[in-house]
C-alpha positions in Angstrom: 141.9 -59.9 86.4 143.6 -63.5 86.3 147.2 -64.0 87.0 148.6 -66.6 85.0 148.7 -69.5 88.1 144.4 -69.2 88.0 144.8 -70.9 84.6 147.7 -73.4 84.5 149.8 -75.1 87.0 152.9 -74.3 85.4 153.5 -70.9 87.1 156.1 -70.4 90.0 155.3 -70.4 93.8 154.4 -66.6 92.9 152.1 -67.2 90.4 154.0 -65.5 87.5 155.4 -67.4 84.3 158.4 -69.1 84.5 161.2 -69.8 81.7 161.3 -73.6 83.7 164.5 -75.6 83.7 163.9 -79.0 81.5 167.1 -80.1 83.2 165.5 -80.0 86.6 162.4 -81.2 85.7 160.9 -77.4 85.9 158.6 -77.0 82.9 158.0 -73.8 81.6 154.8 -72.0 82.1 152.1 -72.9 79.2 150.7 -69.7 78.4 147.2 -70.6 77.4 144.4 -68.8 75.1 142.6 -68.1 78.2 145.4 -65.9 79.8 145.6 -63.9 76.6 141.6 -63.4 76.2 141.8 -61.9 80.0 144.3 -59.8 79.1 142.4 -58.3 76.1 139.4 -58.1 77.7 141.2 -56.0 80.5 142.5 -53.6 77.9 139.4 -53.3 75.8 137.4 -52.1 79.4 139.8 -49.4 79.6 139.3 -48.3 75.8 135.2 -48.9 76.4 135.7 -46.6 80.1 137.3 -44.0 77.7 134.8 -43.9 75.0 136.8 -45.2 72.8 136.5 -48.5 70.6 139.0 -50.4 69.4 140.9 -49.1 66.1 143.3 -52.2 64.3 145.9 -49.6 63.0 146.0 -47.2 66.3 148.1 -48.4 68.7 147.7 -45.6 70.9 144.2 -46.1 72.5 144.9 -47.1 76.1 146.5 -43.7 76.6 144.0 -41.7 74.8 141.5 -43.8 76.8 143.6 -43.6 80.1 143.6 -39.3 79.4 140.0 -39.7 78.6 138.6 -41.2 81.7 140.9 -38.7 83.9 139.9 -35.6 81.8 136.2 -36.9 82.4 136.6 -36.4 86.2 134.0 -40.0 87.2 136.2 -41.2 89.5 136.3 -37.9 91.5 132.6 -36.3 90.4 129.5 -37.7 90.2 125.4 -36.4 90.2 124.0 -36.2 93.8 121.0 -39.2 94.1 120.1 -37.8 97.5 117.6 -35.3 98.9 118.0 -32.2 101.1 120.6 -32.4 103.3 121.4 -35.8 103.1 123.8 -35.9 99.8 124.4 -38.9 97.9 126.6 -39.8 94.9 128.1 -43.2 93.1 131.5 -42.7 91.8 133.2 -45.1 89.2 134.8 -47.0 90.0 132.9 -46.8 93.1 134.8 -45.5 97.0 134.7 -48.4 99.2 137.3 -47.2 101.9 137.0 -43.0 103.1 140.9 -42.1 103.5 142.0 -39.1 105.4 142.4 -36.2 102.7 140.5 -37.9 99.9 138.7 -35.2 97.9 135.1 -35.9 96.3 133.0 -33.2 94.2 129.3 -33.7 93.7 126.6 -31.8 91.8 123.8 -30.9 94.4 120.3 -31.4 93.0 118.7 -29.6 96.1 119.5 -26.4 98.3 120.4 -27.9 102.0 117.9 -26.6 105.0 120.1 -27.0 108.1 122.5 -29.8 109.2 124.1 -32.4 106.3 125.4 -35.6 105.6 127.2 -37.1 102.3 127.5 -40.8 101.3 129.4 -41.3 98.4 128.4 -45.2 96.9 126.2 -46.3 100.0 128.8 -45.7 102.5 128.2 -44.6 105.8 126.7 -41.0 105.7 128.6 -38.3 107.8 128.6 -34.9 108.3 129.2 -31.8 106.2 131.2 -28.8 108.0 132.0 -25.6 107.1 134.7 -23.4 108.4 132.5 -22.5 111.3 130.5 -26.0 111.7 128.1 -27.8 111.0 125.8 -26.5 108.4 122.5 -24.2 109.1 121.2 -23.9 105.9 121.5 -22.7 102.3 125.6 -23.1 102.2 124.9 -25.8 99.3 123.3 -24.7 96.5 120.8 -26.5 94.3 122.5 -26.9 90.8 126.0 -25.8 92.1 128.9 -28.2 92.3 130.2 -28.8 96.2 133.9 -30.0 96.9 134.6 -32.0 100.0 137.6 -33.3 101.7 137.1 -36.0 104.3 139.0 -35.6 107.4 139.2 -38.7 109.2 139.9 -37.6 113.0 136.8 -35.2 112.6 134.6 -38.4 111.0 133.2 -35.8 109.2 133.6 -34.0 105.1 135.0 -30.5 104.8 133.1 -28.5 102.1 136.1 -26.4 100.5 133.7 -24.9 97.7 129.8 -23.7 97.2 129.7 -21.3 94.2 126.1 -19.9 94.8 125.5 -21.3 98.2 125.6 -18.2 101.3 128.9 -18.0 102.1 130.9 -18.5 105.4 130.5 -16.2 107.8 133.6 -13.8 108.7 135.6 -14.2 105.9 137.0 -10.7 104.1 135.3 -11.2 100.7 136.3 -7.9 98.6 137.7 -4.0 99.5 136.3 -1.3 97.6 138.8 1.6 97.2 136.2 4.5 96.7 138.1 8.2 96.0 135.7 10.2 94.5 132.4 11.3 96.0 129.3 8.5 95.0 127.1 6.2 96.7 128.0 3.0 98.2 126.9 -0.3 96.9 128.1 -3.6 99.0 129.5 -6.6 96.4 126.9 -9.3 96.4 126.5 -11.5 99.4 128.5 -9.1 102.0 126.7 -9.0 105.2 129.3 -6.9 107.2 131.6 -4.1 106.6 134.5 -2.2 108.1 135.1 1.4 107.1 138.2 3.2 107.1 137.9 7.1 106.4 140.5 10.5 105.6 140.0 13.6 105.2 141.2 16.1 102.5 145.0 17.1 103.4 145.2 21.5 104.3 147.0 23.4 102.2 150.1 24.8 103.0 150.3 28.7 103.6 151.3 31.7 101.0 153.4 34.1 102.0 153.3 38.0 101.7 155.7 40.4 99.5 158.9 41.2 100.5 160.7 44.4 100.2 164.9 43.8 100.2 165.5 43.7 103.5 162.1 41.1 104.5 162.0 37.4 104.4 158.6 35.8 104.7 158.0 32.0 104.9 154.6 30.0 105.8 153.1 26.6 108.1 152.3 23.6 106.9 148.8 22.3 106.1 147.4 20.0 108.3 146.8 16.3 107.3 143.6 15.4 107.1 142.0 13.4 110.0 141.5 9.4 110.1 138.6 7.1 111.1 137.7 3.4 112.1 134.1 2.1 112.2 134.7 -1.5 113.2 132.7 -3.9 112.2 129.2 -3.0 110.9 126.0 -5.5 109.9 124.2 -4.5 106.9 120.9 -5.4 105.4 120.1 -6.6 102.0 119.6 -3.8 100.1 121.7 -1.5 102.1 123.8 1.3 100.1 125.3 4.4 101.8 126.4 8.1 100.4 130.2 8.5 100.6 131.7 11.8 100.2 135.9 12.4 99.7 137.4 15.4 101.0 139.0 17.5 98.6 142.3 18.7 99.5 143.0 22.3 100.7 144.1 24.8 98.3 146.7 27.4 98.6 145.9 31.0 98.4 148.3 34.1 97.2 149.7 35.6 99.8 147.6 34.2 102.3 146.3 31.1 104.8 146.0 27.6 102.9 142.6 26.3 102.2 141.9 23.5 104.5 140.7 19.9 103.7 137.4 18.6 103.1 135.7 16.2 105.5 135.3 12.9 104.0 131.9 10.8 105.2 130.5 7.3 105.0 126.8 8.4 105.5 126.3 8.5 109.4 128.1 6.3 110.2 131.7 7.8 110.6 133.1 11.5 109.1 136.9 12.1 109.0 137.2 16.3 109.3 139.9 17.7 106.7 143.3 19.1 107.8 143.4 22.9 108.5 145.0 25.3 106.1 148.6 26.4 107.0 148.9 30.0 108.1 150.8 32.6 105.9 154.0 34.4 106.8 154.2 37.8 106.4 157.1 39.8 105.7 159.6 40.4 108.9 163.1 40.3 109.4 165.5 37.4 110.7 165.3 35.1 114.0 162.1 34.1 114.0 161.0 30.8 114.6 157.0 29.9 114.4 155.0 27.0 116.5 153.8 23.8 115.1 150.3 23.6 114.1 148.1 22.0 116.4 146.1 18.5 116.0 143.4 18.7 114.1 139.5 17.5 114.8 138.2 14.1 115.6 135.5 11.8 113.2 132.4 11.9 114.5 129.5 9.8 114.1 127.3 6.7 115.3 130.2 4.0 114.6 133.1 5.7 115.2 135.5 3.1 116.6 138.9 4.6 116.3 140.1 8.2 115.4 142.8 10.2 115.0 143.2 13.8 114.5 145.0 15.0 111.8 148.9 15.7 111.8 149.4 19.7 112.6 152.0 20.5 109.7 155.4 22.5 110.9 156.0 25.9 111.5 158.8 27.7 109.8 161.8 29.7 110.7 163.8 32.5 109.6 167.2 32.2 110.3 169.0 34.6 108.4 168.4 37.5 105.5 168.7 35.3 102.5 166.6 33.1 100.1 168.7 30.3 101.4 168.6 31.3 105.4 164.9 30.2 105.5 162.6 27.5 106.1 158.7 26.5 105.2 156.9 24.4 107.4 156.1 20.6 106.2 152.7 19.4 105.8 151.4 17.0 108.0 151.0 12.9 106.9 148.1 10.8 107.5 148.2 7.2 107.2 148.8 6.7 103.5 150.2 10.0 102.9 153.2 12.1 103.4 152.8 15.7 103.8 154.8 18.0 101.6 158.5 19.1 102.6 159.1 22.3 103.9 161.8 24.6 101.7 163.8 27.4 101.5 163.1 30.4 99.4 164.9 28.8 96.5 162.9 26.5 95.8 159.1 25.5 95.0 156.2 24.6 97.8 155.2 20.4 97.6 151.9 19.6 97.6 150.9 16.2 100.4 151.2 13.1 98.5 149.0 10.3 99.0 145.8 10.2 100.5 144.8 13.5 103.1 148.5 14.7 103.4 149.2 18.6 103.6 151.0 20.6 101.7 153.9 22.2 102.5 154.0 26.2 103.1 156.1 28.6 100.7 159.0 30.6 101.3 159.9 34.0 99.8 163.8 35.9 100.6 164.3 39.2 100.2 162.7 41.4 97.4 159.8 39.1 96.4 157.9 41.5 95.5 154.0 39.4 94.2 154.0 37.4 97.2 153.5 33.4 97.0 151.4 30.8 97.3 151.6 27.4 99.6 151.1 24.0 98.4 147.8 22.4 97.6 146.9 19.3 100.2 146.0 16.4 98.9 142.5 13.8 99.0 140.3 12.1 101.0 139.8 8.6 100.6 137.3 5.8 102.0 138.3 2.0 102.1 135.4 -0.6 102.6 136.6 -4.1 103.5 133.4 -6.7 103.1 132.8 -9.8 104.7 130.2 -12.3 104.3 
């Protein structure tokens, strides 16, 4: 482009036009056809860069054109010219200087074999990184779209994208939330996984009939047990059985139903909590012992494990519905075991994930007995990493 001073020497020391000052003996800039066919020339190249050609009675092109060539991404996207692993691309209008930050995409013709470089318009060709270095192979795609960022104190680009290209390693890609009993199947490209296991929650326990001058009340179900594997490598291919412990149900007048076990094939089983023991019929002042811890996971990739919470024992205080006390159910991780109550009120069943249930309570004259509190399920969480 021209500035005015190129074509006459009646521009100020700047080289822009002047209104000049006849007085002074300044003359005023001659503004001639030249100036003017620069000028239109300039703006026509923006309408021809836009696709567009010029239209008498629209006097809106250079935007349109402007939107156009922006909308069009060239001057930040361009077809790869290179081979395998050394990327090339010509961007319009073309890079001449790499700043720190700028951000370049490029449509790979070939799938990389180890180590890369990018040049974009015959610069220098540097390195590509990924998160974890330089490349080794298969990260870029053939056909697949690549976004880089060049980081100046590195001398290097950063790929920040490769849809289809094997992906970095170590980085949490999905969680599968499985709670009912299947087979495994790892989302596409996961290499590693972490399993997280619970067993079914133990149902609370029943209680026996009263006669008037009894009070009966039962334990708490335990909660069901929890598991870690750590980190585990998996082929391609690889799919695993997974079964979810069902929670414990209570029984009339008699121990809870514990938990069911909940497994990641051999890798790691979580037992389920134990059933809370029934209270029989008896008279006041009695207060029962908490239920002990329940089993460890076993299996080959057992990295942490904790036994289930032993739900509460009850007490009988005094000879009335209200003088008396279920055990609680014990918690697990993501659950909460069901409250203990008095003989007012109803048993609560874990909620959550392999919580217990709480035990019932029965005053005097309750004469059919009762039931505890169901636990509740198992669950297996899968967190997948490429």
């Amino acid at each position: 482009m021209q500035k005015i001073s190129s074509l006459t020497d009646t521009a100020d020391s700047d080289g822009e036009f002047t209104d000049g000052n006849v007085a002074g003996g300044v003359s005023p800039t001659i503004l001639p056809a030249g100036w003017f066919n620069t000028i239109q020339r300039e703006l026509v190249n923006i309408l021809s860069g836009g696709g567009l050609t010029p239209v008498p009675a629209n006097d809106a092109q250079i935007v349109a054109a402007i939107q156009s060539i922006v909308q069009s991404g060239k001057t930040l996207y361009a077809a790869d010219t290179g081979s395998a692993n050394a990327y090339k691309a010509a961007y319009m209008p073309a890079v001449t200087t790499l700043t720190d930050g700028m951000v370049l995409s490029f449509k790979a013709q070939n799938t990389n074999t180890g180590a890369s470089t990018f040049s974009p318009n015959g610069l220098t060709a540097y390195p590509i990184l990924s998160a974890v270095g330089a490349l080794s192979g298969g990260e870029i795609a053939g056909n697949s779209i690549i976004n880089v960022t060049w980081f100046a104190g590195w001398s290097s680009w950063a790929m920040t994208s490769n849809p289809g290209g094997k992906q970095i390693p170590g980085r949490l890609a999905a969680v599968q939330r499985i709670t009912a009993s299947g087979t495994y199947s790892p989302t596409a490209l996961t290499s590693k996984i972490r399993v997280y296991v619970i067993g079914g929650g133990g149902a609370g326990g029943g209680t026996t009939s009263t006669s008037s001058t009894q009070i009966a009340s039962g334990w708490g179900g335990n909660g069901g047990s929890y598991g870690d594997t750590g980190l585990i490598t998996i082929p391609i291919g690889f799919t695993a059985s997974v079964t979810i412990g069902a929670g414990g149900v209570g029984s009339l007048g008699a121990n809870g139903g514990s938990g069911g076990a909940t497994s990641f094939g051999s890798y790691i089983s979580a037992p389920g909590g134990f059933g809370g023991g029934a209270g029989a019929g008896g008279g006041a002042g009695s207060v029962g012992t908490d239920n002990a811890t329940g089993s460890p996971c076993t299996g080959t990739n057992v990295l942490i494990s904790v036994p289930g919470q032993g739900g509460t024992a009850p007490f009988n205080i005094s000879l009335a519905s209200n003088g008396i006390k279920s055990g609680k159910g014990g918690g697990s991780p993501l659950g909460s075991g069901g409250a203990g109550i008095n003989g007012t009120a109803s048993p609560a069943p874990g909620v959550g994930y392999g919580a217990g249930g709480g035990g019932n309570a029965a005053g005097p004259g309750a004469v059919s007995g009762g039931t505890g509190a169901n636990g509740s399920t198992g669950i297996c969480i899968v967190e997948e990493y490429y």
